[in-house]
N, CA, C and O atoms as a GROMACS GRO file, in nm:
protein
  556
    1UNK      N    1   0.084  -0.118   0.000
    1UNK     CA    2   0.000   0.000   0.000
    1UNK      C    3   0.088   0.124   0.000
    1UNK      O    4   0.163   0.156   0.093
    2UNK      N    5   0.074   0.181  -0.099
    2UNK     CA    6   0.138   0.350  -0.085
    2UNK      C    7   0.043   0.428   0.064
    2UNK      O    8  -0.067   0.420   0.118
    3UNK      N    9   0.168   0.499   0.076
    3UNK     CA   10   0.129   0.608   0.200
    3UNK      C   11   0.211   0.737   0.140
    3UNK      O   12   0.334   0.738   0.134
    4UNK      N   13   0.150   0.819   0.108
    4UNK     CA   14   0.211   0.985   0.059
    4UNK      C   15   0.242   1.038   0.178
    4UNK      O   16   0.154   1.018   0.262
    5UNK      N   17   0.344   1.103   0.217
    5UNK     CA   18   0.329   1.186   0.354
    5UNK      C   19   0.402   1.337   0.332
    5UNK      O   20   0.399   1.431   0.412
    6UNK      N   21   0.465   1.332   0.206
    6UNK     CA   22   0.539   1.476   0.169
    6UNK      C   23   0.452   1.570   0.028
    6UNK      O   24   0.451   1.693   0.022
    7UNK      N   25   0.391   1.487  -0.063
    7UNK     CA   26   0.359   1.556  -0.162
    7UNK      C   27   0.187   1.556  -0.107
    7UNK      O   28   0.143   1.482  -0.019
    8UNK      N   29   0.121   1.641  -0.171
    8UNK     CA   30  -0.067   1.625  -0.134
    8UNK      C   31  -0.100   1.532  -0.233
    8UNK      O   32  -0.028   1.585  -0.317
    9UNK      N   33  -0.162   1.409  -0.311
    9UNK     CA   34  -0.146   1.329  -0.367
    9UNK      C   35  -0.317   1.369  -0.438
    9UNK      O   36  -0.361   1.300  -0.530
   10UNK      N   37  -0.401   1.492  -0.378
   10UNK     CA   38  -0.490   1.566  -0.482
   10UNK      C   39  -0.452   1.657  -0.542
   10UNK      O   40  -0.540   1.730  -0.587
   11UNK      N   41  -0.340   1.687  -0.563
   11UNK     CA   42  -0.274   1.825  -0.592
   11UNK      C   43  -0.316   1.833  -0.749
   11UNK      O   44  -0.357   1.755  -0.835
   12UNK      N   45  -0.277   2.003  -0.737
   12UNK     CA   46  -0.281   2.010  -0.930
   12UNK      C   47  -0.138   2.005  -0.992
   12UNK      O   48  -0.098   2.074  -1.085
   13UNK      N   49  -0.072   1.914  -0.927
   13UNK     CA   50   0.075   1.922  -1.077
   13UNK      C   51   0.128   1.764  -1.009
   13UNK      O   52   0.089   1.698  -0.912
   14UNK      N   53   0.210   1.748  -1.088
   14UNK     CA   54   0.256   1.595  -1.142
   14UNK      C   55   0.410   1.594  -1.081
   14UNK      O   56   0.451   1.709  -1.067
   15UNK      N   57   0.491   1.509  -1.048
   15UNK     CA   58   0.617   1.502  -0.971
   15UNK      C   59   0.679   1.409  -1.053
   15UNK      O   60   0.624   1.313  -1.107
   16UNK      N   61   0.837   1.453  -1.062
   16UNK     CA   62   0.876   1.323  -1.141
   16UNK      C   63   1.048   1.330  -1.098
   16UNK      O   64   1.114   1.425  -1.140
   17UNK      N   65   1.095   1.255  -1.038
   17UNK     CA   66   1.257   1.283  -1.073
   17UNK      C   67   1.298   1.224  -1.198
   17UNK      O   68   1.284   1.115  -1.254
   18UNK      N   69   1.364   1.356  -1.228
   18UNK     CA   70   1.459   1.324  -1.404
   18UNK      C   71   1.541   1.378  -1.421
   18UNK      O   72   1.566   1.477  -1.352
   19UNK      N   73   1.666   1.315  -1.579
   19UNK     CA   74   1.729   1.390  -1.536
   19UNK      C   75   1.765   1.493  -1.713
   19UNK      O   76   1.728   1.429  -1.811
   20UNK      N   77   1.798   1.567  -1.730
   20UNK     CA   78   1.768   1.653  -1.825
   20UNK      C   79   1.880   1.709  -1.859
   20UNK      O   80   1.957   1.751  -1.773
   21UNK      N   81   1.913   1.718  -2.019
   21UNK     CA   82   2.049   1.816  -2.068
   21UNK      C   83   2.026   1.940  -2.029
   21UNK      O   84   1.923   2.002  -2.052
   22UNK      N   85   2.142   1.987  -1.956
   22UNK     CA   86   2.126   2.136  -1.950
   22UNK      C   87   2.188   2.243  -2.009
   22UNK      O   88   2.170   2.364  -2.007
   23UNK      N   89   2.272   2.163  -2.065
   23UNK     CA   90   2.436   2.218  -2.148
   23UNK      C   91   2.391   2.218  -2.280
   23UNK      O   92   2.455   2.139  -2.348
   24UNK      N   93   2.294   2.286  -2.349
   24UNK     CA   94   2.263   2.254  -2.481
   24UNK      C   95   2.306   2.298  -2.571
   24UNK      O   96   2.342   2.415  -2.575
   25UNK      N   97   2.315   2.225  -2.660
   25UNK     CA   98   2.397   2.258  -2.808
   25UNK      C   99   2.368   2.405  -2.872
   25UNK      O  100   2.277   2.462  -2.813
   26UNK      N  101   2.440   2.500  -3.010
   26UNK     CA  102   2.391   2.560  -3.062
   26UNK      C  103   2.384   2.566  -3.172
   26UNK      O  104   2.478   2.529  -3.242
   27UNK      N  105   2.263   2.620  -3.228
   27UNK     CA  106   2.201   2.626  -3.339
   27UNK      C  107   2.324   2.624  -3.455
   27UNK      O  108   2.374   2.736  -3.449
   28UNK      N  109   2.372   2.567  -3.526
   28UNK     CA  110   2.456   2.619  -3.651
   28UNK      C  111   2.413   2.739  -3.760
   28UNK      O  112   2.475   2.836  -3.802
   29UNK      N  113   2.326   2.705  -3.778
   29UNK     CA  114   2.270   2.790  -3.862
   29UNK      C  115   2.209   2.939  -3.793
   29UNK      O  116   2.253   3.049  -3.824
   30UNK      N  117   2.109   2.916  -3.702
   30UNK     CA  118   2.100   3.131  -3.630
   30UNK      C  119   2.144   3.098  -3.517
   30UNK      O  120   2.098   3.180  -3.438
   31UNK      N  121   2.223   3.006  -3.451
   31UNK     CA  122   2.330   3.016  -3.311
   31UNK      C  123   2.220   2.990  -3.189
   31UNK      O  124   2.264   2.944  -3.084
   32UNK      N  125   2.095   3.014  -3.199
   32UNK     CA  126   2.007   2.951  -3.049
   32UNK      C  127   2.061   2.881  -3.018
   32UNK      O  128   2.110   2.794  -3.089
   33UNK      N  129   2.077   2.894  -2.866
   33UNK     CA  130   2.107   2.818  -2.826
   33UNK      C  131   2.019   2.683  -2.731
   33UNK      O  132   1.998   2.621  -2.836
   34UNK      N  133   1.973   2.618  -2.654
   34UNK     CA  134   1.872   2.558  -2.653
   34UNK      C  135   1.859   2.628  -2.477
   34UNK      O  136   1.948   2.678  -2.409
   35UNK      N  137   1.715   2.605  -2.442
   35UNK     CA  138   1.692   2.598  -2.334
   35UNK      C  139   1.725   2.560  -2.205
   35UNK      O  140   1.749   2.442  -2.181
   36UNK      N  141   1.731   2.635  -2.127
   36UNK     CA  142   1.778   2.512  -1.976
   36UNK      C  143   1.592   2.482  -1.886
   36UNK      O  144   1.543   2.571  -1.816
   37UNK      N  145   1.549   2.400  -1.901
   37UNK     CA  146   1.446   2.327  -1.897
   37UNK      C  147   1.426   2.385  -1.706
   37UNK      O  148   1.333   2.458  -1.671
   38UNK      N  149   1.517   2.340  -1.622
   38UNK     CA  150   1.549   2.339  -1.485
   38UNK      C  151   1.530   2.579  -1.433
   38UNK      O  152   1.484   2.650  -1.344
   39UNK      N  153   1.595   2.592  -1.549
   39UNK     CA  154   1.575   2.729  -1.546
   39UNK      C  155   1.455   2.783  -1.578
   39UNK      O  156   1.421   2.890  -1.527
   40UNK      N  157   1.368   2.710  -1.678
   40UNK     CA  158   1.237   2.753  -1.718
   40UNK      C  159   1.141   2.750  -1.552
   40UNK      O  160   1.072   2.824  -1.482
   41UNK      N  161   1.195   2.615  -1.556
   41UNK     CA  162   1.088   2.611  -1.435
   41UNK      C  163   1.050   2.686  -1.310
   41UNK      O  164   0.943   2.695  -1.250
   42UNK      N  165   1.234   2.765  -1.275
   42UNK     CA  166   1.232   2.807  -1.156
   42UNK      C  167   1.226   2.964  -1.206
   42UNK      O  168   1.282   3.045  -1.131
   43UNK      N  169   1.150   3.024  -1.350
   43UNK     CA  170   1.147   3.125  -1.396
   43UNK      C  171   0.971   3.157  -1.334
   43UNK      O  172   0.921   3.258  -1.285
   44UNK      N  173   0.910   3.013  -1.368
   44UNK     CA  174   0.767   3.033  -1.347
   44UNK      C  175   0.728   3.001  -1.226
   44UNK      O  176   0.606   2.996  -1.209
   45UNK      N  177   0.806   2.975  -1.127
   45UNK     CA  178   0.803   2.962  -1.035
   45UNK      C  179   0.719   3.032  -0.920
   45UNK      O  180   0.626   3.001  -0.846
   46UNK      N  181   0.808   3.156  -0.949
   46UNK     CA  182   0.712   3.296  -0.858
   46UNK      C  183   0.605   3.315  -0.947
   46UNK      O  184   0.531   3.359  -0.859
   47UNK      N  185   0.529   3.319  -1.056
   47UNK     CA  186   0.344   3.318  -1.070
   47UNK      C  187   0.304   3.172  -1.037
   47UNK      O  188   0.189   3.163  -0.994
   48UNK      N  189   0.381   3.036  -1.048
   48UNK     CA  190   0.269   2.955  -1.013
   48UNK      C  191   0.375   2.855  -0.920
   48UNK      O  192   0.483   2.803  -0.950
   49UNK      N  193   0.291   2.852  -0.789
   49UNK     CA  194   0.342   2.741  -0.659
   49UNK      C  195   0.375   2.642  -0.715
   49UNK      O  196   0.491   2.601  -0.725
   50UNK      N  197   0.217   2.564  -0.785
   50UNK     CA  198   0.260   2.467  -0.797
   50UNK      C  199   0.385   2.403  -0.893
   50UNK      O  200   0.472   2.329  -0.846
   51UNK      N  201   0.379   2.439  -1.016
   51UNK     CA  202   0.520   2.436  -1.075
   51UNK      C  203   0.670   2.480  -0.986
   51UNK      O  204   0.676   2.590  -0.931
   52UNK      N  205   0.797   2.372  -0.980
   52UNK     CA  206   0.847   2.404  -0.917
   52UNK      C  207   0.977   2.299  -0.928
   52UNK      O  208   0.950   2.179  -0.942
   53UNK      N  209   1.125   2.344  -0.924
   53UNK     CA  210   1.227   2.254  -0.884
   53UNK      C  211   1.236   2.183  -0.716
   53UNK      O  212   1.250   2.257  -0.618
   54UNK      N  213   1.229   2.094  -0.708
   54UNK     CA  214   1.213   2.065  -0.584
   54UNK      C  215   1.360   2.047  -0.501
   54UNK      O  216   1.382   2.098  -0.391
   55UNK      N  217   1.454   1.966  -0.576
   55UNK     CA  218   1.564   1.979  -0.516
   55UNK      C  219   1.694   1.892  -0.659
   55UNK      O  220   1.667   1.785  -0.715
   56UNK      N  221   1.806   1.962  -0.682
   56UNK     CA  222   1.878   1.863  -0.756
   56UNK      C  223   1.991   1.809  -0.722
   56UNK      O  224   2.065   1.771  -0.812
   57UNK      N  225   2.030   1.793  -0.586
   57UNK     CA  226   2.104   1.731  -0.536
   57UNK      C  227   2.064   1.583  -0.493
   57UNK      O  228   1.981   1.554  -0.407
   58UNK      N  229   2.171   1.456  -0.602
   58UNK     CA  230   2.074   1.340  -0.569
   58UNK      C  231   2.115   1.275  -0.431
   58UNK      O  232   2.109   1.153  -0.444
   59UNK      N  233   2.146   1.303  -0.331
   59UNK     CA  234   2.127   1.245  -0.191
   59UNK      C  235   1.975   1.320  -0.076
   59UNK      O  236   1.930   1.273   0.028
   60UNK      N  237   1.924   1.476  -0.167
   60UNK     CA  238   1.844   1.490  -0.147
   60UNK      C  239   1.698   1.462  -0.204
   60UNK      O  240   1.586   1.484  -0.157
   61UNK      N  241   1.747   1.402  -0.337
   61UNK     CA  242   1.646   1.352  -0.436
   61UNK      C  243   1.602   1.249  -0.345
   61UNK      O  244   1.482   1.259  -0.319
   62UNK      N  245   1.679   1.126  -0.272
   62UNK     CA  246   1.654   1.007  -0.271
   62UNK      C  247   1.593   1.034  -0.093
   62UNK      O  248   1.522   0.956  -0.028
   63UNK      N  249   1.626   1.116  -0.067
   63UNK     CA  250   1.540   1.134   0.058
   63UNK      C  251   1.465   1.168   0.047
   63UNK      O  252   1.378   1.105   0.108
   64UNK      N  253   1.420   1.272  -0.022
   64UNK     CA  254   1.281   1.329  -0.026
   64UNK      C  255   1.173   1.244  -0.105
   64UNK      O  256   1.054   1.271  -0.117
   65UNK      N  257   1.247   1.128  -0.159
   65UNK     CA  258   1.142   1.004  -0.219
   65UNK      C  259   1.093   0.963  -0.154
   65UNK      O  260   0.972   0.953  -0.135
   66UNK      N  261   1.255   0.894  -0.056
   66UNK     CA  262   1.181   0.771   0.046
   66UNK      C  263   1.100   0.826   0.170
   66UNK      O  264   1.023   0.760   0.240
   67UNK      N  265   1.134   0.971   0.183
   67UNK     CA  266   1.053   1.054   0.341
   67UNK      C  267   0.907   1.034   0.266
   67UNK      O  268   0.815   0.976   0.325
   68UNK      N  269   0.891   1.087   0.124
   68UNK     CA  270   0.731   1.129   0.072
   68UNK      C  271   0.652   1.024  -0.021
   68UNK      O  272   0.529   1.020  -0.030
   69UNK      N  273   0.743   0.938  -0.088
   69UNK     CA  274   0.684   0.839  -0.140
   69UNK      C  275   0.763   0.707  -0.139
   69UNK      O  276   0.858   0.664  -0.205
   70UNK      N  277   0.677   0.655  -0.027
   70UNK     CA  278   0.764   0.524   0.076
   70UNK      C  279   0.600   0.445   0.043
   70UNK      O  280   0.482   0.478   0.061
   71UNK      N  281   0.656   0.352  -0.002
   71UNK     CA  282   0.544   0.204   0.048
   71UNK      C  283   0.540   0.208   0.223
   71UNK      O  284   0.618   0.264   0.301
   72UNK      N  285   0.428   0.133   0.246
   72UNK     CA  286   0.413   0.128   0.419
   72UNK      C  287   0.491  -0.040   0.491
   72UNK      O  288   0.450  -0.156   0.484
   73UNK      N  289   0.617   0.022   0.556
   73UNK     CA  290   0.704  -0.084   0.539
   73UNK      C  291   0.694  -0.116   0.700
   73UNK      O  292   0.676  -0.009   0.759
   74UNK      N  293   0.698  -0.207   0.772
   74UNK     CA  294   0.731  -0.279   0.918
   74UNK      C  295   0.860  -0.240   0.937
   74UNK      O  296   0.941  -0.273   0.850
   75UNK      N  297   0.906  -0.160   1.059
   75UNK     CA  298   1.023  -0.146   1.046
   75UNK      C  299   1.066  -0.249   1.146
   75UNK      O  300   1.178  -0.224   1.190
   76UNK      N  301   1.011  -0.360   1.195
   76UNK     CA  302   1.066  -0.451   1.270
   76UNK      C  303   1.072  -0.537   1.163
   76UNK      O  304   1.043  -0.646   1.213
   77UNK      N  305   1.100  -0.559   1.006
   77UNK     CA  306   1.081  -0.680   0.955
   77UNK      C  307   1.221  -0.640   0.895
   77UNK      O  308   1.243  -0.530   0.844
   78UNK      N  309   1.321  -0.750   0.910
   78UNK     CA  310   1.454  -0.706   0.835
   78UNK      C  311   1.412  -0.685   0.707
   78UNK      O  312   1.385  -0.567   0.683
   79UNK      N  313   1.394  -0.780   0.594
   79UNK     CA  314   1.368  -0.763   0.502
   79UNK      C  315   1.320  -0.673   0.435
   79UNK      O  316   1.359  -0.639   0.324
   80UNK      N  317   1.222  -0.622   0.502
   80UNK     CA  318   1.179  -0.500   0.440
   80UNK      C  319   1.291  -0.387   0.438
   80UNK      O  320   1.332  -0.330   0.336
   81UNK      N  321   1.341  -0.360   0.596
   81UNK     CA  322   1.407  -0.261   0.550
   81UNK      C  323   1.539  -0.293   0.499
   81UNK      O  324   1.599  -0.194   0.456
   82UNK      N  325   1.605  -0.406   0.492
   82UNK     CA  326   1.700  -0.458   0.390
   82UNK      C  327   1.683  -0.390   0.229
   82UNK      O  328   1.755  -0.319   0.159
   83UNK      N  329   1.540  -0.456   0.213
   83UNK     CA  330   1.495  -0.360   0.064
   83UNK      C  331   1.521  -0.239  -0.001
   83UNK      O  332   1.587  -0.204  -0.100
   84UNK      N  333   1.427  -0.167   0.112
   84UNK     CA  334   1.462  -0.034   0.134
   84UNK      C  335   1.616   0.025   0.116
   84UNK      O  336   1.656   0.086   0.016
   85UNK      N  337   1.670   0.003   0.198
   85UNK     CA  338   1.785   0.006   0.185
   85UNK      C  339   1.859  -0.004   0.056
   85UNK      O  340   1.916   0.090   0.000
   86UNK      N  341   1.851  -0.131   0.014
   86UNK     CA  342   1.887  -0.134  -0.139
   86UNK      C  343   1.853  -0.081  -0.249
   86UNK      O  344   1.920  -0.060  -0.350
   87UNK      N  345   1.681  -0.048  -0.212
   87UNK     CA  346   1.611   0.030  -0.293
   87UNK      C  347   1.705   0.150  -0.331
   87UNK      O  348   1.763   0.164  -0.439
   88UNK      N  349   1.712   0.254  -0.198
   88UNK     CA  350   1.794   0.375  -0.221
   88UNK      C  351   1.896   0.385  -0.303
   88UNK      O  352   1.915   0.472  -0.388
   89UNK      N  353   1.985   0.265  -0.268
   89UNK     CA  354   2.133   0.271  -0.287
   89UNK      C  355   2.111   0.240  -0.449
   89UNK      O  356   2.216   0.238  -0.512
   90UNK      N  357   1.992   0.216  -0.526
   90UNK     CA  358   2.000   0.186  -0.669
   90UNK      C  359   1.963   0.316  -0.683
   90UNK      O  360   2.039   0.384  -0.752
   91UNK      N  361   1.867   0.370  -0.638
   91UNK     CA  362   1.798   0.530  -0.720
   91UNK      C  363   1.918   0.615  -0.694
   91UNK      O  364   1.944   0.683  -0.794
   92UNK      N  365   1.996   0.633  -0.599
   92UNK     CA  366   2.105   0.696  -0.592
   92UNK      C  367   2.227   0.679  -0.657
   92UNK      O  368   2.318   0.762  -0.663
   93UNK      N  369   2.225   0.544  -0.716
   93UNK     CA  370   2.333   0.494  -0.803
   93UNK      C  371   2.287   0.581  -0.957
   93UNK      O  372   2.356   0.651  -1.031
   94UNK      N  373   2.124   0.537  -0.968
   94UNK     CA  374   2.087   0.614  -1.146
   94UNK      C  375   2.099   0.769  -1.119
   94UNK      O  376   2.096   0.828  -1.228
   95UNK      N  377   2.110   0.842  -1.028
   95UNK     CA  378   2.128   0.951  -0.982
   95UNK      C  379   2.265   1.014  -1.003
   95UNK      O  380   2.289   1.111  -1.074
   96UNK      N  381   2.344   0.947  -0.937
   96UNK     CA  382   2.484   0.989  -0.945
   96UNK      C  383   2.532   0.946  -1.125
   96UNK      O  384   2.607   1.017  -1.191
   97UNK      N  385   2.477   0.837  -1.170
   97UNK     CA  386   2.529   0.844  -1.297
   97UNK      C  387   2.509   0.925  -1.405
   97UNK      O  388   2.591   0.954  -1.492
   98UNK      N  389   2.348   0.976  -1.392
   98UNK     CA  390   2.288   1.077  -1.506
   98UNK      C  391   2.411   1.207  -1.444
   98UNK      O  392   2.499   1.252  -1.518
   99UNK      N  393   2.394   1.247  -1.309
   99UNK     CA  394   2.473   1.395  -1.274
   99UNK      C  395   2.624   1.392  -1.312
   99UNK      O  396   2.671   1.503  -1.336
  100UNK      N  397   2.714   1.278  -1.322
  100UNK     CA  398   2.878   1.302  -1.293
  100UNK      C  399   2.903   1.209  -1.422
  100UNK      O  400   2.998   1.254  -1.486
  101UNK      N  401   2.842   1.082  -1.488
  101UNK     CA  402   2.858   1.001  -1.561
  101UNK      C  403   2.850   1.093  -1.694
  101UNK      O  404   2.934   1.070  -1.781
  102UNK      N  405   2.750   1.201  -1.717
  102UNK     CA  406   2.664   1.220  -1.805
  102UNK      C  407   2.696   1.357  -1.874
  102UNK      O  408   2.596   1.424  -1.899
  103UNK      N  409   2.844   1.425  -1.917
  103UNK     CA  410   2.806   1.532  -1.922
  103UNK      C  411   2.705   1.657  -1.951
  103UNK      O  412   2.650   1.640  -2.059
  104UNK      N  413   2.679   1.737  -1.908
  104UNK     CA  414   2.599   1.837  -1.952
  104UNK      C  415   2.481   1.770  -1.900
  104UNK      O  416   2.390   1.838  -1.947
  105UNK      N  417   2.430   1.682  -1.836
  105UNK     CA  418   2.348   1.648  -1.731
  105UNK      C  419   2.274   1.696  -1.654
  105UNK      O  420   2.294   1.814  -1.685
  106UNK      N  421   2.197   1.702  -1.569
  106UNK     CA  422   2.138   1.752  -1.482
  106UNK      C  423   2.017   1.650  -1.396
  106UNK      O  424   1.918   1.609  -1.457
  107UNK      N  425   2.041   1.615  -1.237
  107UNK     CA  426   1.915   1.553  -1.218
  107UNK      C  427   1.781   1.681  -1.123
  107UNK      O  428   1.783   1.801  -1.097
  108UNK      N  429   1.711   1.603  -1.107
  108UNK     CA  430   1.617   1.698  -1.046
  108UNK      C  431   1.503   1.615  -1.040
  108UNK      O  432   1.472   1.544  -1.135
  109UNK      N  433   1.417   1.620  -0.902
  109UNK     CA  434   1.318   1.665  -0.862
  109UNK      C  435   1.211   1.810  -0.867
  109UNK      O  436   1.223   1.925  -0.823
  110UNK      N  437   1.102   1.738  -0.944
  110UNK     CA  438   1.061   1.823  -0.944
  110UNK      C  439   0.880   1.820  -0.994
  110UNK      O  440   0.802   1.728  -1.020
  111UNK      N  441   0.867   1.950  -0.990
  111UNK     CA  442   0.657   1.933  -0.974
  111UNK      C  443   0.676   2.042  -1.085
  111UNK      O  444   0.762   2.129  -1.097
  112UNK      N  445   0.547   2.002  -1.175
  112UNK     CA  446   0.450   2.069  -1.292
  112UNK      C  447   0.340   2.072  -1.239
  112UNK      O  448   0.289   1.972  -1.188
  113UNK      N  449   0.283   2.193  -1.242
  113UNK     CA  450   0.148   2.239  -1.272
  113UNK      C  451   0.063   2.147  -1.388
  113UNK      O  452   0.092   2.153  -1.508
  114UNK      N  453  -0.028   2.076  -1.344
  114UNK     CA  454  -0.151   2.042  -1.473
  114UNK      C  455  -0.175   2.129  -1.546
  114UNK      O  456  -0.211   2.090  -1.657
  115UNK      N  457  -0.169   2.303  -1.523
  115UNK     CA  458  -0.256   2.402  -1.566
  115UNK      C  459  -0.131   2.478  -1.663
  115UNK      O  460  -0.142   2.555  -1.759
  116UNK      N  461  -0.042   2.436  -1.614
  116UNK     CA  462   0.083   2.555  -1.728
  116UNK      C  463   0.109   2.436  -1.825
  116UNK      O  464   0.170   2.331  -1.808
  117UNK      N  465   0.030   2.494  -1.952
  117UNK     CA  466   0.033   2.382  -2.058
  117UNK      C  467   0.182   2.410  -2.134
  117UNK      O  468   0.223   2.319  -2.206
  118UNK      N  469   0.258   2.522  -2.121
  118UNK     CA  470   0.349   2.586  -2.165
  118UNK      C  471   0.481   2.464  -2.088
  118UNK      O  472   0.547   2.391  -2.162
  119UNK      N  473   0.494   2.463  -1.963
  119UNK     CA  474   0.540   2.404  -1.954
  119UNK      C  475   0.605   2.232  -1.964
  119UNK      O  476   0.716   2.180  -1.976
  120UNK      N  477   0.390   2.165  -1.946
  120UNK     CA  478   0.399   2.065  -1.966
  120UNK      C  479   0.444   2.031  -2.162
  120UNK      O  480   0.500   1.924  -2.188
  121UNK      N  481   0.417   2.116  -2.261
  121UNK     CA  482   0.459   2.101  -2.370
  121UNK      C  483   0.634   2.097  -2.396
  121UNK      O  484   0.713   2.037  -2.470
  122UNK      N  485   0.639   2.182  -2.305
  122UNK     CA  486   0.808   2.171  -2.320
  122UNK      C  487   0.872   2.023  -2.262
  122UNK      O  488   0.952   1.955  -2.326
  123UNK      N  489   0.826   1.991  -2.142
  123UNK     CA  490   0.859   1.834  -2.107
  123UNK      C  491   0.862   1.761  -2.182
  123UNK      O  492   0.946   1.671  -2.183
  124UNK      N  493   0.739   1.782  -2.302
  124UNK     CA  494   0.718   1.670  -2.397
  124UNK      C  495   0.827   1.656  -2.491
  124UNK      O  496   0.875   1.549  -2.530
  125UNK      N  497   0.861   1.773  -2.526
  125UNK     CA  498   0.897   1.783  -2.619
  125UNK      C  499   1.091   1.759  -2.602
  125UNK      O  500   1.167   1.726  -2.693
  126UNK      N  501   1.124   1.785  -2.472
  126UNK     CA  502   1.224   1.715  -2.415
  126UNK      C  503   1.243   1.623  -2.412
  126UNK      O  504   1.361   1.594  -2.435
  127UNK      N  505   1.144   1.505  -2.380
  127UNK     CA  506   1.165   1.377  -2.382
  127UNK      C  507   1.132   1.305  -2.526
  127UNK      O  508   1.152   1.184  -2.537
  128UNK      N  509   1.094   1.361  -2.606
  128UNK     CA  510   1.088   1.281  -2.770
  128UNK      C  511   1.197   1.342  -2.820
  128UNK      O  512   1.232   1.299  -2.930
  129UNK      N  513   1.272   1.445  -2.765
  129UNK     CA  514   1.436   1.471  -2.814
  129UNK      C  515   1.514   1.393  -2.753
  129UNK      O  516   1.627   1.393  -2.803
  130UNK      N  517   1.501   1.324  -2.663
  130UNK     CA  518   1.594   1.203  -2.560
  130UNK      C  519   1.688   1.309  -2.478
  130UNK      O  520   1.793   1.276  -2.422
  131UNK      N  521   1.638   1.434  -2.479
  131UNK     CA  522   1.744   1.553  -2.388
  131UNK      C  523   1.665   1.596  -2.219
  131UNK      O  524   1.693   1.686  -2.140
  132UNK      N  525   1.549   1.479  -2.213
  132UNK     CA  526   1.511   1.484  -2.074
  132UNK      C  527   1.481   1.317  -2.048
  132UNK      O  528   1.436   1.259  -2.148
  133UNK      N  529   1.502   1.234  -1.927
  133UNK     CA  530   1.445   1.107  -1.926
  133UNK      C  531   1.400   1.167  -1.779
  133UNK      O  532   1.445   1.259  -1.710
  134UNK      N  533   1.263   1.051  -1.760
  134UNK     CA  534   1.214   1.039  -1.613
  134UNK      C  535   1.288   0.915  -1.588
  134UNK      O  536   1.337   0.840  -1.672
  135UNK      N  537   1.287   0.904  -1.440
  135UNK     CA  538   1.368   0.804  -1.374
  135UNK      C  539   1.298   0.801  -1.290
  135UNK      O  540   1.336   0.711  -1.215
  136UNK      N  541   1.200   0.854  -1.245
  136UNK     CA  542   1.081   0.809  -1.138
  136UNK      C  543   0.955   0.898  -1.174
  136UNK      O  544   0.961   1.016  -1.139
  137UNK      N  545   0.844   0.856  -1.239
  137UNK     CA  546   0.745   0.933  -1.214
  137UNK      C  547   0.678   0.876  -1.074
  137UNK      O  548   0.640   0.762  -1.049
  138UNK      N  549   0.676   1.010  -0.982
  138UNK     CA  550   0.568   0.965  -0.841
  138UNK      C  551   0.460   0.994  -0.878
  138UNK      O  552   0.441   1.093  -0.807
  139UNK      N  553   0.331   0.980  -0.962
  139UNK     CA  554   0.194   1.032  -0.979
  139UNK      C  555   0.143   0.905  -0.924
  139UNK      O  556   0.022   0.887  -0.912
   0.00000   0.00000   0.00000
């Protein structure tokens, strides 16, 4: 059974850790250069709450998973928290590899607004360029 205890789980925006180019190429032809996706977000930030970087440091990524979106585990049962345990030490492993493995990388936590279609179009359109992957959607 899921138990939410950090995000509101009626909310209006969507959570996902991913991790996203931020170092983007430029245009050859009129020199654009591309977007920083992580910067958009924390541009729209101040008009809308809910859109938002949550954190991109991945030892805080992987806490703020397991503090807010934790299965409901016995903590007297080794196993379980054996799991757990291992659980982390993998999301923190795909973590550290997208950030230091990956140049021009970037990971992040983070929340979209349902309602800023502006933004959610740009996600899309990040990830059918292969210049954003999710690595955890929490919805």
């Amino acid at each position: 059974m899921k138990i939410r205890n950090g995000f509101v789980s009626n909310s209006s925006s969507s959570s996902f850790i991913i991790a996203v180019k931020t170092e983007g190429g430029v245009c050859s032809c009129c020199g654009r250069k591309d977007f920083n996706f992580l910067d958009r977000i924390r541009q729209v930030e101040f008009q809308n709450d809910d859109s938002r970087v949550v954190t991109c440091k991945p030892d805080d990524i992987v806490k703020e998973y397991f503090d807010g979106y934790t299965d409901y585990l016995d903590e007297t049962d080794p196993r379980a928290m054996s799991q757990r345990k291992q659980d982390e030490a993998n999301l923190l492993a795909q973590l550290l590899h997208w950030s230091s493995a990956e140049p021009g990388w970037e990971v992040a936590l983070i929340r979209l607004c349902y309602h800023d279609d502006a933004l959610q179009n740009e996600f899309e359109v990040l990830k059918r360029a292969r210049k954003l992957v999710v690595i955890k959607d929490l919805n």
